[in-house]
C-alpha positions in Angstrom: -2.8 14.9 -36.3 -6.0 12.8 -36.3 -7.8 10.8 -39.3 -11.3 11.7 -39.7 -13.3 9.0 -37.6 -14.6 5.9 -39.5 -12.5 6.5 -42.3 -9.4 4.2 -41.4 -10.8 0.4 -41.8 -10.0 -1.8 -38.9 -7.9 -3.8 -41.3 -5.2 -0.6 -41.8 -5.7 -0.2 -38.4 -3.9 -3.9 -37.4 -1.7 -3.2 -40.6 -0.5 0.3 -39.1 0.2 -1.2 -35.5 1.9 -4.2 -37.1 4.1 -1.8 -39.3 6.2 -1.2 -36.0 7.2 -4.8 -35.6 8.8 -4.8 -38.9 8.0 -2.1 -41.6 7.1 -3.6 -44.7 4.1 -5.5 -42.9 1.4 -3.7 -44.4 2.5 -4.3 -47.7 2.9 -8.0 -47.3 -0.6 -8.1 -45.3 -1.9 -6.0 -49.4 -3.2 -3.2 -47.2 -0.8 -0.1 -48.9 -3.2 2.9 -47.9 -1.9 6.2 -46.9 -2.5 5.5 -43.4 -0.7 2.0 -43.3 2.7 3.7 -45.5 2.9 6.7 -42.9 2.9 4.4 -40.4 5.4 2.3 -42.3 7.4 5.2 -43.1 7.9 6.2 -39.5 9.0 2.4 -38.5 11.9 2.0 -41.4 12.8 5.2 -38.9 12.9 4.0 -35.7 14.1 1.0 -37.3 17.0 3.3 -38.6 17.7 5.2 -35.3 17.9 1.4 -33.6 20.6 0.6 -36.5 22.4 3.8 -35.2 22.3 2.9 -31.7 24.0 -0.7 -32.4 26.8 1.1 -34.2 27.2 3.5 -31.1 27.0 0.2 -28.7 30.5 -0.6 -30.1 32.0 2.6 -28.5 34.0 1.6 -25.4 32.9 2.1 -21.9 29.7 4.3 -22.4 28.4 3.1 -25.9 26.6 0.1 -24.3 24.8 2.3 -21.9 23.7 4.9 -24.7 22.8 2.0 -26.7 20.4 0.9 -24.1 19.1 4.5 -23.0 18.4 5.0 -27.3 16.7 1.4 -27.5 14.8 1.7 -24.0 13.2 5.0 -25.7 12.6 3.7 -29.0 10.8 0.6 -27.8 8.5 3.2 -25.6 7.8 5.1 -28.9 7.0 2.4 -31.0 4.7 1.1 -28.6 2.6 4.3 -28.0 2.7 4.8 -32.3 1.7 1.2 -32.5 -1.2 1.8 -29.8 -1.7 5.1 -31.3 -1.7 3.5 -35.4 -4.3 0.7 -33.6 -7.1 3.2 -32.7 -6.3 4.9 -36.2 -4.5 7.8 -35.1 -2.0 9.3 -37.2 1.0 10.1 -34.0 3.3 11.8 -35.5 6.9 11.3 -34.0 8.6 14.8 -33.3 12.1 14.7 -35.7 11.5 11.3 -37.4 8.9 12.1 -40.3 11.4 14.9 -41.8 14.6 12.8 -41.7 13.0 9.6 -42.6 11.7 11.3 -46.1 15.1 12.3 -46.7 16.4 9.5 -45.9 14.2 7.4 -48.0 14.3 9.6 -50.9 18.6 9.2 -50.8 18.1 5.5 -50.9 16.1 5.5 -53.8 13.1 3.3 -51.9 10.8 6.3 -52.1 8.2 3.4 -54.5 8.3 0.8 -51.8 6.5 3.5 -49.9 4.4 5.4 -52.5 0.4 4.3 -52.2 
């Protein structure tokens, strides 16, 4: 799913990209639009999934391997959304929108991301 062109400023753009270096970005940077908090959103995801995969690292024998298979994959993603966030795209991730919703509405951080 695309934003209309010319309406994402190039100032969400860099605050979308950055979002997937570390989440809460575009809210430090003062740039909380509805593009730069779905991109945020679907960081603190892939940020959650990487949490995941350092649990599963501690699992003997195999859990280093899976950890690196999860991370190798969620590095790739994170650089195509950031790309993707830079040109103003919005690239939805298949499975982490959904789950990172519920997830934020259990923690009760649902106004950290609210525009």
């Amino acid at each position: 799913m695309a934003i209309i062109p010319g309406t994402v400023t190039s100032q969400e753009k860099l605050a979308g990209a950055l979002a997937y270096l570390l989440f809460p970005i575009p809210m430090i940077m003062n740039v909380k639009t509805e593009f730069t908090v779905f991109q945020s959103k679907q960081s603190f995801g892939l940020f959650c999934i990487s949490i995941i995969a350092m649990i599963i690292g501690f699992i003997p024998f195999i859990g280093g391997f899976i950890r690196f298979i999860i991370c190798l994959g969620l590095f790739v993603v994170a650089c195509w959304s950031a790309y993707q966030a830079y040109l103003g795209n919005k690239f939805v991730v298949p499975g982490i929108t959904e789950y990172t919703n519920i997830a934020i509405a259990k923690l009760g951080i649902a106004h950290f991301f609210q525009v």
